[in-house]
C-alpha positions as CSV (number, residue, x, y, z in Angstrom):
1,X,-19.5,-26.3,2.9
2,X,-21.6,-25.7,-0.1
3,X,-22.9,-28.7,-2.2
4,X,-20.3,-30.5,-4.2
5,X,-22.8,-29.3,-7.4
6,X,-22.4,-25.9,-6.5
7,X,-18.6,-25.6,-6.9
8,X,-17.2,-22.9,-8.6
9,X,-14.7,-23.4,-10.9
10,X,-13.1,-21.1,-13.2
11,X,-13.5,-21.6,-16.9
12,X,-12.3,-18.9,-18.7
13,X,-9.6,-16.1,-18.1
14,X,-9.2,-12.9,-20.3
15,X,-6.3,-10.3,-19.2
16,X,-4.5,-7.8,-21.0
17,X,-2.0,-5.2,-19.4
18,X,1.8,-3.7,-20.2
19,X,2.6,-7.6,-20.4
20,X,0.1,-8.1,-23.4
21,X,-2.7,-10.3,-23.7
22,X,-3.5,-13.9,-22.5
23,X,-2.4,-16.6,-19.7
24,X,0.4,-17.4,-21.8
25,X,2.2,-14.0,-22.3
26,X,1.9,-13.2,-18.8
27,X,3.0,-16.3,-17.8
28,X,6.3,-15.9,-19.7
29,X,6.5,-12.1,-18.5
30,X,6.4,-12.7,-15.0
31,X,9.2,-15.2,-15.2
32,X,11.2,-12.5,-16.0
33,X,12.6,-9.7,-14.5
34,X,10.1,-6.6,-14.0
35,X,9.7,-4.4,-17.3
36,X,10.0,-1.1,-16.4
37,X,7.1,1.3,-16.8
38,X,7.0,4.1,-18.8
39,X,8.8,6.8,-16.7
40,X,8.5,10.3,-19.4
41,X,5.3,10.7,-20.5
42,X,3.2,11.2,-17.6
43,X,6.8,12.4,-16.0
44,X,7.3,12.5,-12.8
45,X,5.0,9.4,-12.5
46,X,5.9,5.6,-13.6
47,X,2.6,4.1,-15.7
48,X,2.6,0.9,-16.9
49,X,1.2,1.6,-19.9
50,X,-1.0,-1.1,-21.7
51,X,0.7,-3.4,-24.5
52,X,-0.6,-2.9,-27.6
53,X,-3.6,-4.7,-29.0
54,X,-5.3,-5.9,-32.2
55,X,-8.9,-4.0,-31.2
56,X,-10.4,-6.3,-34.2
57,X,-9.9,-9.8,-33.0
58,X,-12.4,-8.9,-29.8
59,X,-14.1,-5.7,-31.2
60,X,-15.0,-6.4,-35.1
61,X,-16.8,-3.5,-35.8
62,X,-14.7,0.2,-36.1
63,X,-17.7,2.0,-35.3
64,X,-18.2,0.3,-31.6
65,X,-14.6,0.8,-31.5
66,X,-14.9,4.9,-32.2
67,X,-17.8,5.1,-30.0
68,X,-15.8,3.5,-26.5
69,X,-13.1,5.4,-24.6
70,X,-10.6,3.4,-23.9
71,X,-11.6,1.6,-20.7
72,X,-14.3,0.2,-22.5
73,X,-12.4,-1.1,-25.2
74,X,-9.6,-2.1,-22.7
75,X,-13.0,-4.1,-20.7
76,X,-14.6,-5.4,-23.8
77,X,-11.4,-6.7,-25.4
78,X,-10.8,-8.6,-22.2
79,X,-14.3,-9.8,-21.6
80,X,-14.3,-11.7,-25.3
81,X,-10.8,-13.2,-24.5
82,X,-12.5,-15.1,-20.9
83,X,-15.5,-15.8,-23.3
84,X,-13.0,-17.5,-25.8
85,X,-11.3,-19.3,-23.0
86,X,-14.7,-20.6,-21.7
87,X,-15.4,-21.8,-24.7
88,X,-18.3,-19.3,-24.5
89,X,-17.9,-17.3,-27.8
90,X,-20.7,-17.2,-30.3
91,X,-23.3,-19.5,-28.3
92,X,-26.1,-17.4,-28.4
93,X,-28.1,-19.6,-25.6
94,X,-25.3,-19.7,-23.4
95,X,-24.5,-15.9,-23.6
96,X,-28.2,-15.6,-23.5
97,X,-28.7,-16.6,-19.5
98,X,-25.3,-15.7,-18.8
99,X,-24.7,-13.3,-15.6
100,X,-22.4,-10.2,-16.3
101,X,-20.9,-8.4,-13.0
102,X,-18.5,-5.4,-14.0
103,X,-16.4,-3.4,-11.5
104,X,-15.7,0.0,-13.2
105,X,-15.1,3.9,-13.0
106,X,-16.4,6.5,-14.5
107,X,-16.2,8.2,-17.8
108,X,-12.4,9.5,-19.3
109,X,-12.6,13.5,-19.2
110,X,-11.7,15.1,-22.3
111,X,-8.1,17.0,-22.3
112,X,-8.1,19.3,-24.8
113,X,-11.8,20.6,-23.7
114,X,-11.0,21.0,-20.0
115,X,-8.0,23.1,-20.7
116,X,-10.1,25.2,-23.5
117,X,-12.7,25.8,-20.8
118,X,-10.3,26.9,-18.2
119,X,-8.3,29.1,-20.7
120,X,-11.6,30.6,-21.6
121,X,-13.2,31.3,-18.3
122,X,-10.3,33.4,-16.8
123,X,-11.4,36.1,-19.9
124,X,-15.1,35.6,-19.9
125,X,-16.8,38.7,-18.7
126,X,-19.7,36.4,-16.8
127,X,-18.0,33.3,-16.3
128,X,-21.5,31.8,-15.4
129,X,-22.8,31.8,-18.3
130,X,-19.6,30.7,-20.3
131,X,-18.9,27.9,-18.4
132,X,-23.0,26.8,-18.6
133,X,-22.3,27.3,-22.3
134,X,-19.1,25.5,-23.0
135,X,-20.2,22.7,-20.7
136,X,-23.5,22.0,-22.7
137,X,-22.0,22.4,-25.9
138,X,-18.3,20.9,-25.3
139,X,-19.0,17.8,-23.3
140,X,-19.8,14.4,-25.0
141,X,-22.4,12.5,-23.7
142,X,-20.3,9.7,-22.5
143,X,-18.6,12.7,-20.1
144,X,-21.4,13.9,-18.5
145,X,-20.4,14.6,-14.7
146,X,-18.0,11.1,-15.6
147,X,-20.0,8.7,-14.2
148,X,-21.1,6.5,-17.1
149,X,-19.8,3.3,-15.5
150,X,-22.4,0.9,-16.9
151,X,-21.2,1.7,-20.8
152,X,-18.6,-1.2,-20.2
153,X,-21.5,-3.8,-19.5
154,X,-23.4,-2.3,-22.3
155,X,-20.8,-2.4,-24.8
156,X,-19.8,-6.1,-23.7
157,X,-23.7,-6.6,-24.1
158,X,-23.2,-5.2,-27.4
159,X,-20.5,-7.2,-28.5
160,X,-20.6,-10.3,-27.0
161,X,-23.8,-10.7,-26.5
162,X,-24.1,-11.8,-22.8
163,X,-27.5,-10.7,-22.0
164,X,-28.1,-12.5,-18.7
165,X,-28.5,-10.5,-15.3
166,X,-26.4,-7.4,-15.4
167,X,-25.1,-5.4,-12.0
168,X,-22.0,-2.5,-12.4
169,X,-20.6,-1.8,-9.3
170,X,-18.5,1.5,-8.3
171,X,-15.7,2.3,-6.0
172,X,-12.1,1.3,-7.0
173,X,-10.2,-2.0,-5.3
174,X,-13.6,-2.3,-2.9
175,X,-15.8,-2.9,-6.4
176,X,-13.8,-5.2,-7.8
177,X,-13.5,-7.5,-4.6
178,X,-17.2,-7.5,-4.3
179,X,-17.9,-8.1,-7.6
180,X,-16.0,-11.4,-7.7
181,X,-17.4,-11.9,-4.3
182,X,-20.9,-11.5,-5.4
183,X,-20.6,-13.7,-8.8
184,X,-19.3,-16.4,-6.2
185,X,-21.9,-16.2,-4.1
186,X,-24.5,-16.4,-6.7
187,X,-23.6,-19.6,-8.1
188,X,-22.8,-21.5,-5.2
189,X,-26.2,-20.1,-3.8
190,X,-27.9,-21.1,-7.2
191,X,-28.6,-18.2,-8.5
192,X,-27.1,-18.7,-11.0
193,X,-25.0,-20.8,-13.0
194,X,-22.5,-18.9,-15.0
195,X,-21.0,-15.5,-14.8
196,X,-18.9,-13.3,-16.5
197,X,-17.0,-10.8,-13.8
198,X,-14.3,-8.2,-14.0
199,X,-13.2,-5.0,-14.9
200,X,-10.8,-2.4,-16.8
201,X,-9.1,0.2,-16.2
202,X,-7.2,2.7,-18.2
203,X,-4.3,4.6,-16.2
204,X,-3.2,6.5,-19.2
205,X,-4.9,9.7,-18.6
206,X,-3.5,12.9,-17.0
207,X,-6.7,13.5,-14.7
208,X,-6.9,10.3,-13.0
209,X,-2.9,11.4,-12.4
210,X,-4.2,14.4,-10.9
211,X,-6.5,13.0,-8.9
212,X,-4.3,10.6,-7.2
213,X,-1.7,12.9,-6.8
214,X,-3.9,15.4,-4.9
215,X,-4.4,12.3,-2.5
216,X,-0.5,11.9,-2.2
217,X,-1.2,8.3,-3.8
218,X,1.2,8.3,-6.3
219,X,5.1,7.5,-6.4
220,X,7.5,9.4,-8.6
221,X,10.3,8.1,-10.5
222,X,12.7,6.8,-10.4
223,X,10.5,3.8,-10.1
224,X,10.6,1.0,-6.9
225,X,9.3,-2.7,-6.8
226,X,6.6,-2.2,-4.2
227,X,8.1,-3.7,-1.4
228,X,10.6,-1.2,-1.7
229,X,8.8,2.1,-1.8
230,X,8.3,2.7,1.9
231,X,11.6,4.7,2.7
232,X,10.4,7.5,0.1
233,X,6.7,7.4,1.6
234,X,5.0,5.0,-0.5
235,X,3.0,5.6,-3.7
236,X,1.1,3.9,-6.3
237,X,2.9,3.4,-10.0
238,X,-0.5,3.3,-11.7
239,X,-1.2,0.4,-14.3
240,X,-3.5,0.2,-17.3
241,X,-5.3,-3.2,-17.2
242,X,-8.5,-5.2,-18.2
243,X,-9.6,-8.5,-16.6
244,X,-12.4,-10.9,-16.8
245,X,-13.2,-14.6,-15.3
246,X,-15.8,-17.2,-16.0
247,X,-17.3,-18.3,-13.1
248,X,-19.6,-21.6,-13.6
249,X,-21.2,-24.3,-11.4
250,X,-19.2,-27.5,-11.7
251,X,-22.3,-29.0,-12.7
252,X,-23.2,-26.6,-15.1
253,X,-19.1,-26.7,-16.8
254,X,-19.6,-30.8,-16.5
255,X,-22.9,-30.8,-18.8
256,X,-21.3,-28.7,-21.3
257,X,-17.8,-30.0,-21.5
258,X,-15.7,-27.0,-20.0
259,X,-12.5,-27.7,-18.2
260,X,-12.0,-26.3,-15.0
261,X,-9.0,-23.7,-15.4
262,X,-8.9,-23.6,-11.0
263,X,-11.3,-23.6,-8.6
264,X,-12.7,-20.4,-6.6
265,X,-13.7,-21.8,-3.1
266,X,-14.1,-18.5,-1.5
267,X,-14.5,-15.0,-1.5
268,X,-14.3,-12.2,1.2
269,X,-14.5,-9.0,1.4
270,X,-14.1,-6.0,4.5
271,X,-14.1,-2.7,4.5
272,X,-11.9,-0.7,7.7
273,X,-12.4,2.3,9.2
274,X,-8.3,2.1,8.5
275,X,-7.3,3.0,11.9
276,X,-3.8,1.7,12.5
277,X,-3.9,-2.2,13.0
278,X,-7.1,-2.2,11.0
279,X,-5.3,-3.7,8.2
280,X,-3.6,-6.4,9.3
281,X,-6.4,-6.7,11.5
282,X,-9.2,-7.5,8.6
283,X,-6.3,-9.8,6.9
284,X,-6.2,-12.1,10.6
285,X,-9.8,-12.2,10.6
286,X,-10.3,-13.4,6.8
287,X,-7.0,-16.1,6.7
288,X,-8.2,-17.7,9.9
289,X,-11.6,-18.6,7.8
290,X,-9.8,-20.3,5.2
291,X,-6.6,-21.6,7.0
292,X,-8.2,-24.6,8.4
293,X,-8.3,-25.8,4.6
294,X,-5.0,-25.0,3.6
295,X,-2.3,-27.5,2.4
296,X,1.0,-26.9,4.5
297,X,4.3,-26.4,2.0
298,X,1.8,-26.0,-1.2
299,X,-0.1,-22.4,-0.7
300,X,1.4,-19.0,-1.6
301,X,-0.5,-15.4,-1.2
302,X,-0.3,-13.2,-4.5
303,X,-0.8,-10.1,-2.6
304,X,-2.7,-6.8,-4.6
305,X,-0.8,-4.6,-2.7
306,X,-0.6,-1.3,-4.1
307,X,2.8,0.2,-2.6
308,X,0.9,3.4,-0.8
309,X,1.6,3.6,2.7
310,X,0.2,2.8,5.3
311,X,-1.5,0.1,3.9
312,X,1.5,-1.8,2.2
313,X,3.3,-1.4,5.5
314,X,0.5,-2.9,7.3
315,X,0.2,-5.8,4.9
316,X,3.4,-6.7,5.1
317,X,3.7,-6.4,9.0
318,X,0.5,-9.2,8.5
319,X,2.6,-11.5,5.9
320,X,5.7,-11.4,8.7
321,X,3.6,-13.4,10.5
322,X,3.4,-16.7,7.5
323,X,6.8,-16.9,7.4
324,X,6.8,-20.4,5.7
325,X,4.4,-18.6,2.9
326,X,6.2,-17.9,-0.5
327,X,4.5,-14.3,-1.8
328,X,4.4,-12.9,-5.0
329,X,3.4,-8.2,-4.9
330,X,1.8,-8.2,-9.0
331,X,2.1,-4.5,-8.6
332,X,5.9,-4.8,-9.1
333,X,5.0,-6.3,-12.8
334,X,1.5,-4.8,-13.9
335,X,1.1,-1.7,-11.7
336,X,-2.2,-1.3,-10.3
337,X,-5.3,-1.7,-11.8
338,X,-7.6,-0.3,-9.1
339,X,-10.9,-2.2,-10.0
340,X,-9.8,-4.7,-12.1
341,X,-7.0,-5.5,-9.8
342,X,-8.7,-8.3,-7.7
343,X,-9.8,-10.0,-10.8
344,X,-6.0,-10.2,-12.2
345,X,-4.8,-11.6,-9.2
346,X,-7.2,-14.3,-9.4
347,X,-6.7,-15.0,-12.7
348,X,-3.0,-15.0,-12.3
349,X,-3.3,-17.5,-9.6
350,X,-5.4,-19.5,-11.8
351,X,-2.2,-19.6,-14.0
352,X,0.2,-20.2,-11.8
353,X,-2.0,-23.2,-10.6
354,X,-2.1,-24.5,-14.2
355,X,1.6,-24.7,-14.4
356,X,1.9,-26.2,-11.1
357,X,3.9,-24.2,-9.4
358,X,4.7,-19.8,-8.6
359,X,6.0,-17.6,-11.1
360,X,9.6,-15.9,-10.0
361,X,10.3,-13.1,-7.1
362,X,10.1,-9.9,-8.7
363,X,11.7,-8.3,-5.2
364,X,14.7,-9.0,-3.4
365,X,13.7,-7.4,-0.2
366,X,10.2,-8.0,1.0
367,X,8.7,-11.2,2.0
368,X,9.2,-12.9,-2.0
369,X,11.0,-16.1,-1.5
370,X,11.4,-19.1,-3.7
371,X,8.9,-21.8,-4.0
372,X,10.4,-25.0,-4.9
373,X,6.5,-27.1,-3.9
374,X,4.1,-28.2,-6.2
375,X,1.4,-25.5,-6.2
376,X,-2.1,-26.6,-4.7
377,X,-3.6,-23.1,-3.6
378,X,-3.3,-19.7,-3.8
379,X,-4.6,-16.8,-1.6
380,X,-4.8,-13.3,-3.3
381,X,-4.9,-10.1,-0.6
382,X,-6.6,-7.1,-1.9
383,X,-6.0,-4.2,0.3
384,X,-7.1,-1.0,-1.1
385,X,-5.2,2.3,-1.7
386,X,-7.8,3.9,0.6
387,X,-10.6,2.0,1.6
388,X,-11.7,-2.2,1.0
389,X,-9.6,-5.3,2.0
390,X,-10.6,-9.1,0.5
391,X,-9.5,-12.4,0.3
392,X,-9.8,-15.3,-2.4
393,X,-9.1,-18.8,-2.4
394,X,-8.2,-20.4,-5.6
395,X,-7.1,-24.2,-5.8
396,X,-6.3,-26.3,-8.6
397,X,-8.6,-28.7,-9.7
398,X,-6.4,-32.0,-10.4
């Protein structure tokens, strides 16, 4: 067990997604039955598409607002919502020596260019030289070969002005996992003492659609809670998302007056060859490292499945076997967030553990019961679309 000073507690929680912004709004949301997701614009694919925001409460300045796509705004808005929560804001010191990990993607692609430059080249007599051309000349510099992930950090750097240790990881649901896992293991290893970690992701854009869709990763509507899309083969109903947690020492949260909002005992992460079993396999493995610290009638799993098959199959086939564990899919609600996705989950349980007790069952098939306990801990599953499994512990601090 790590030294009682090296706890971890969460002190400050910034989300926004299609249920708007803040503990409190997504509190109420998930009470209630499952919003639908936008089901015509991208048609024939569901996206939950963000709730709108005031860009100026988090983001004062227009011009850093024009100059961010909108992940970055999307990351940055939610980044200065966790350092409101903390209590974080506007201390210069503080944000000074603060650690930043962001999970991200890479740069948005520019619609109306890529279809100019594809119309072009089918009537360019050396299509060589006009796609060298239009590339150089067309592309911004924020969409060069789309893989300016660390703009997010740089922009929160910007804005906020946390300029402690910085570290941007890549690769969807597997980032985001290890990004929490790594702010975690920093502080309890005292490395560190405070840490801002999360991520954003914006699924309004027609070439991530694509992308997906070439993978057969995406469902089509009409639209299914995600315990219920295995009959038609499974699929993702992508969800635009940003979330950020502050991670501090206990001791470190006690010397400045910060209230713990939960605590974050652990962290794992895998990553399968995805052979079949290998799911449920990885999820055995990482529950039997915790279970010998769970409290019996007061734990639930809030599960990151993402409704593509085989891995939701496989996660379920693993929950089967807690029967007396209420579970709660966040996909059905939000969508999914891909990198951010791991982060939500946590800070959803972090509000659910505030109130004392789980938020409603969004499905009535599946493995979501009732929870009529007093809340003590929560265990969020992330299990990649493709690749990447991990496991949290959260617990309320009483």
């Amino acid at each position: 067990m790590a030294d009682a000073a090296r706890e971890t507690w969460i002190t400050g929680i910034g989300i926004v997604s299609c249920l708007g912004e803040g503990a409190d709004a997504h509190w109420q949301r998930l009470n209630a039955a499952p919003s639908a997701p936008d089901e015509q614009t991208f048609a024939p694919y569901p996206v939950h598409k963000l709730a709108p925001l005031e860009l100026d409460k988090q983001i004062p300045k227009k011009g850093d607002q024009r100059q961010m796509e909108a992940w970055q705004r999307i990351g940055t808005y939610a980044a200065g919502l966790a350092l409101d929560s903390a209590g974080a804001k506007g201390n210069a010191e503080l944000l000074g020596r603060m650690d930043m990990i962001v999970a991200a993607g890479g740069g948005e692609r520019d619609e109306a260019v890529d279809a100019a430059i594809l119309s072009g080249l089918r009537k360019a007599e050396n299509k060589d030289a006009f796609l060298n051309e239009r590339l150089m000349s067309d592309l911004r510099p924020t969409l060069f070969l789309a893989q300016l992930s660390n703009l997010m950090a740089g922009n929160i750097s910007i804005v906020h002005g946390v300029t402690g240790m910085s570290r941007t990881f890549m690769g969807e649901e597997a980032a985001g996992t290890d990004a929490v896992r790594i702010a975690l293991s920093r502080i309890q290893s005292g490395q560190g003492d405070i840490c801002l970690v999360g991520g954003a992701f914006n699924a309004e854009r027609r070439d991530l659609l694509l992308i997906y869709e070439a993978g057969g990763h995406l469902i089509k509507s009409p639209f299914a809670p995600i315990w219920e899309r295995a009959p038609r083969g499974g699929g993702m109903a992508l969800g635009s998302q940003g979330a950020f947690l502050v991670l501090e020492s206990r001791a470190h949260a006690t010397a400045r007056d910060a209230k713990p909002l939960a605590r974050l005992a652990s962290v794992q992460s895998d990553r399968t060859r995805r052979q079949p079993g290998d799911v449920s396999n990885a999820l055995a493995r990482m529950w039997k490292n915790i279970a010998p610290g769970l409290a019996p009638g007061r734990t639930a799993v809030i599960s990151g499945a993402t409704g593509d098959e085989p891995a939701t199959a496989e996660e379920r086939a693993w929950l089967t076997t807690l029967p007396e564990v209420p579970v709660r899919a966040t996909g059905t609600h939000l969508g999914h967030g891909l990198e951010p996705q791991f982060a939500m989950n946590i800070a959803l349980a972090a509000v659910a553990l505030g109130h004392e007790k789980l938020f409603a069952p969004a499905s009535p098939s599946g493995p979501e019961k009732d929870m009529d306990a007093s809340l003590a801990q929560v265990v969020v599953t992330g299990v990649g679309h493709w690749r990447g499994e991990g496991m949290a512990l959260v617990e309320a601090v009483r």
